[in-house]
C-alpha positions as CSV (number, residue, x, y, z in Angstrom):
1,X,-12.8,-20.5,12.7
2,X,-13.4,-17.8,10.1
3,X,-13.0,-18.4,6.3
4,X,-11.0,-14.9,5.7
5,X,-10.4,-15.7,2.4
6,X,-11.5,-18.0,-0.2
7,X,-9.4,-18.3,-3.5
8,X,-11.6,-20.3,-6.3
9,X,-10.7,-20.8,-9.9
10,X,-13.2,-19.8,-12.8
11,X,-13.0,-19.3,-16.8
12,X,-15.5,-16.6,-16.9
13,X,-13.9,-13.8,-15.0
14,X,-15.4,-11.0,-16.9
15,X,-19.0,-12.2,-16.8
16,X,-17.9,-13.4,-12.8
17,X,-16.8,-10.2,-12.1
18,X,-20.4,-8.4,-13.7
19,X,-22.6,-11.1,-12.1
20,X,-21.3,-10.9,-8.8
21,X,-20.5,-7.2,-8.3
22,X,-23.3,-5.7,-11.2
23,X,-26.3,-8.4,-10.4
24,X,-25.7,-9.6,-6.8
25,X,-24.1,-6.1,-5.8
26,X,-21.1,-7.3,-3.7
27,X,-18.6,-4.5,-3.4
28,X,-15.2,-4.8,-5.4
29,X,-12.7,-5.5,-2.8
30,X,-9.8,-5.6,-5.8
31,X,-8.7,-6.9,-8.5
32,X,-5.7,-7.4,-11.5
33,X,-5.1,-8.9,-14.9
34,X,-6.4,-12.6,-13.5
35,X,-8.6,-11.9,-11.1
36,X,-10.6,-10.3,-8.7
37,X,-12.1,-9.7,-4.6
38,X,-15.1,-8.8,-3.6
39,X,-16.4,-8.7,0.1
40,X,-18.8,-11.2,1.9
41,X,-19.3,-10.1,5.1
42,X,-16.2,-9.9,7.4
43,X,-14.8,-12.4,4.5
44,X,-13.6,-12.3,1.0
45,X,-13.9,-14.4,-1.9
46,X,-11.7,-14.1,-5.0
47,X,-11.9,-15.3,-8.2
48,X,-9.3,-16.0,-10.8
49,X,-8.5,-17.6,-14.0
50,X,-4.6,-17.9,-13.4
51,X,-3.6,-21.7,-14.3
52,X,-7.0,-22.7,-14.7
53,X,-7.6,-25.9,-16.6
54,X,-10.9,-27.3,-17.8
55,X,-14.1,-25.8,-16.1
56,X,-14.1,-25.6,-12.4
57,X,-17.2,-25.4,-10.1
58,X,-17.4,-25.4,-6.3
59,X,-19.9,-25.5,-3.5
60,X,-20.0,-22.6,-1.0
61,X,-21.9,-20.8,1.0
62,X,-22.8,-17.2,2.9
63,X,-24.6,-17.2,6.4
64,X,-27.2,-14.6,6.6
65,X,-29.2,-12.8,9.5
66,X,-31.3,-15.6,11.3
67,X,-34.6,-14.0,10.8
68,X,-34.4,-13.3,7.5
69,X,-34.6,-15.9,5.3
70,X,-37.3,-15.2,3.2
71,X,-36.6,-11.6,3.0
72,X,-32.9,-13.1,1.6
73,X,-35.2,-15.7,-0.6
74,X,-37.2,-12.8,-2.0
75,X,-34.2,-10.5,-2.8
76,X,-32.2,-13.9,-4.4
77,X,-35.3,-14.4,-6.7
78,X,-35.4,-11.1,-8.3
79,X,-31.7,-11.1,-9.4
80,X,-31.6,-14.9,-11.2
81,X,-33.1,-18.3,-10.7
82,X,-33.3,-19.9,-7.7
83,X,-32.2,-24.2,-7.8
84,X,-35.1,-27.1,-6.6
85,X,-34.6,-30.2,-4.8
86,X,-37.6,-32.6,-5.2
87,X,-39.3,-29.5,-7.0
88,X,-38.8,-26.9,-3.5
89,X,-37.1,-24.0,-3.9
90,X,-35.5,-24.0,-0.6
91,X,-33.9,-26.3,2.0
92,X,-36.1,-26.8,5.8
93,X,-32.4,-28.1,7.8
94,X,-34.5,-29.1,10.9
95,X,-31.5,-30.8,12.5
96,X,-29.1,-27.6,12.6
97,X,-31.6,-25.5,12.3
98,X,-31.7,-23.5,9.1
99,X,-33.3,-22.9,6.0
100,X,-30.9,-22.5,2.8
101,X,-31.8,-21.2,-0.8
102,X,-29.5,-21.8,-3.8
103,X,-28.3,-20.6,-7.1
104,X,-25.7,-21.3,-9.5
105,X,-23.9,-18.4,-11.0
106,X,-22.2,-18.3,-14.4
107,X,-18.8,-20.5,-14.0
108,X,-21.3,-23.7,-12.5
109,X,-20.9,-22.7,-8.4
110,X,-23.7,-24.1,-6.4
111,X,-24.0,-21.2,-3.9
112,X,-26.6,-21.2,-0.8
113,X,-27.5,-18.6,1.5
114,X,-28.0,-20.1,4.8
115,X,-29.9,-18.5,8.1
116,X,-28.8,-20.9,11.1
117,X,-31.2,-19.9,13.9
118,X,-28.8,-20.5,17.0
119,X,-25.4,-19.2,15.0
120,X,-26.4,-16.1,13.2
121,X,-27.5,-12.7,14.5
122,X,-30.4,-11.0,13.6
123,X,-31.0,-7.7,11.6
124,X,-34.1,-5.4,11.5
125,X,-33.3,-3.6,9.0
126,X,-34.7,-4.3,5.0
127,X,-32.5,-7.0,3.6
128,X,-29.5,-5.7,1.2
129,X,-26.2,-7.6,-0.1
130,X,-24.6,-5.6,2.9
131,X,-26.3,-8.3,5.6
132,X,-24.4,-11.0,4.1
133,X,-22.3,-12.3,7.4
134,X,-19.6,-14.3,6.0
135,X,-18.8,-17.3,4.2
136,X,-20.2,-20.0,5.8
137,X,-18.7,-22.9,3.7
138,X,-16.9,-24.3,1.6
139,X,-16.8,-28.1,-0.3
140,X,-13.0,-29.5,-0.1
141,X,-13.0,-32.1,-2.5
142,X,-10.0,-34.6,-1.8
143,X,-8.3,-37.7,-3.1
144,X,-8.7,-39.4,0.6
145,X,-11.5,-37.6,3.2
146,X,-10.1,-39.8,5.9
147,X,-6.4,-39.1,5.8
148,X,-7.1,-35.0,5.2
149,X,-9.1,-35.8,8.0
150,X,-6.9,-36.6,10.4
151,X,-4.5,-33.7,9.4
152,X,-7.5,-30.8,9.9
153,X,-8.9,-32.8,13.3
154,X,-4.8,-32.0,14.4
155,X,-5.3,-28.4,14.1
156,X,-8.5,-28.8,16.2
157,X,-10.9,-28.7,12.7
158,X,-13.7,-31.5,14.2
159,X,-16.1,-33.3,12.4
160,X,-19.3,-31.7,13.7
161,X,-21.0,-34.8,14.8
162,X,-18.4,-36.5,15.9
163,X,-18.4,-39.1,13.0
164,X,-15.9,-41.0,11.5
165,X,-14.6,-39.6,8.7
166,X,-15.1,-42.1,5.1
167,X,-14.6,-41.7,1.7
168,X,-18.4,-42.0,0.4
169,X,-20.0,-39.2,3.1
170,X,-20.1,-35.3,3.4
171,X,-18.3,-34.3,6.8
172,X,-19.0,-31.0,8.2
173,X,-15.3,-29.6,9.6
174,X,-15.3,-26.8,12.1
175,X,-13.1,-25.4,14.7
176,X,-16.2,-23.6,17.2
177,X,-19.7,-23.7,16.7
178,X,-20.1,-20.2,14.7
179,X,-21.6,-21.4,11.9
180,X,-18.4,-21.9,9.8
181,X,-17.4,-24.9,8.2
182,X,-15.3,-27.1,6.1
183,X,-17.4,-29.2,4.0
184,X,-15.0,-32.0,3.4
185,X,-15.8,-34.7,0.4
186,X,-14.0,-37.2,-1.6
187,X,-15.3,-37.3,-5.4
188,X,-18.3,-38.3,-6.6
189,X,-20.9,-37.2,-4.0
190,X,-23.7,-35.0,-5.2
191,X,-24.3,-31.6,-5.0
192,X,-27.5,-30.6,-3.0
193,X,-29.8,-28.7,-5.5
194,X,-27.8,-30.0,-8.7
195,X,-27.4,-32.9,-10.3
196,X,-23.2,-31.9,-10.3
197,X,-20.6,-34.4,-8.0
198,X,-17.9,-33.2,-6.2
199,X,-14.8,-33.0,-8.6
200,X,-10.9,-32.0,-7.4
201,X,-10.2,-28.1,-8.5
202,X,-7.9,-26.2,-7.3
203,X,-8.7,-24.0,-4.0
204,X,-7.2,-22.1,-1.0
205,X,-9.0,-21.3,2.0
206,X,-6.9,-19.0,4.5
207,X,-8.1,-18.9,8.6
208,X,-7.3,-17.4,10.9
209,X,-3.9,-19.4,11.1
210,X,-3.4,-21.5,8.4
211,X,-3.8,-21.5,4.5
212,X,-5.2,-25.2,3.3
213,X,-6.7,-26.5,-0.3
214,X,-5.6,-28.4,-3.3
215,X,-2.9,-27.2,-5.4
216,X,-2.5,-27.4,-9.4
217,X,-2.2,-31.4,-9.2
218,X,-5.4,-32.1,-7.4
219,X,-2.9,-32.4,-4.0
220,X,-4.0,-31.2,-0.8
221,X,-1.9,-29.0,1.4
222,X,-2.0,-27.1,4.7
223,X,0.1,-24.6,5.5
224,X,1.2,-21.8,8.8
225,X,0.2,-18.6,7.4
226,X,3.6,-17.6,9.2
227,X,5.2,-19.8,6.9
């Protein structure tokens, strides 16, 4: 499974647009009157403010080069502020493994760079934005975790530990062991590295073969991208 485009909603496109492409130094993939792409890797994320109501925020990720996590860490704490969890500014996943670091940029996205030690390659050359693999995931927030569920475990989207799937946890969704996931959620469960809970917005996340989020009333949907 690869994440080949993510589609989130945000109010602050302008300052979006300068923090992400100015600060960070993603490259502009495009961009029109409500909204714009830039590119993550082999994926793109896209922002826009087209039908947006109230404030959105999301969780989501980028995987990064296995070895180099602090170089990543480093280079993340000279462009803006870096989140804490129990007063650590960074996230020991012993049971993946990985080590994470987070920040939130201006519309309220809790975004972690990740370095998964079995999934990720390595690079040897100085850390830049360009080393960014992909994005690695992405929190779907539903009305009903176990009923949306069933529908991604029918198009061969697992939960990762083979768990059943409940309203109250955080299931990790994936197709293949690459290091890409769904992180699927019903409301109310908190953000690592924020004091924000998961809340229904509006998202589309297109694969390789099908295009699935919530739509304008907080519905989820799944579609063929043949369709």
């Amino acid at each position: 499974m690869e994440i080949k485009l993510l589609t989130l909603q945000t109010t602050q496109l302008e300052t979006m647009k300068e923090f992400y492409t100015e600060c960070l130094g993603f490259a502009l993939h495009g961009e029109s009157p409500y909204g714009f792409q830039i590119q993550v890797g082999t994926s793109i994320l896209e922002f826009t403010n087209k039908n947006v109501a109230g404030a959105p925020y999301y969780h989501f990720a980028f995987n990064i080069p296995s070895n180099q996590f602090q170089e990543a860490k480093a280079w993340l704490k000279g462009k803006t502020t870096l989140l804490l969890e129990d007063g650590e500014d960074e996230a020991d996943f012993s049971f993946w493994p990985a080590h994470a670091c987070y920040f939130e940029d201006p519309s309220g996205n809790i975004v972690e760079l990740i370095a998964r030690y079995k999934e990720n390659p390595m690079n040897e050359s100085p850390f830049s934005v360009n080393h960014i693999l992909n994005i690695s995931e992405i929190g779907l927030v539903v009305k009903d975790a176990p009923k949306v569920g069933e529908q991604l475990k029918a198009i061969n989207i697992l939960e990762s530990d083979n768990e059943p799937i409940t309203h109250s946890s955080l299931h990790f969704m994936q197709e293949n062991k690459n290091g890409v996931f769904i992180i699927l959620t019903s409301i109310g469960r908190r953000w690592l590295f924020s004091e924000k809970k998961s809340k229904i917005f509006p998202l589309k996340i297109t694969l390789d073969k099908v295009v699935l989020g919530v739509d304008e009333q907080n519905e989820f949907f799944m579609n063929s991208t043949d369709s």
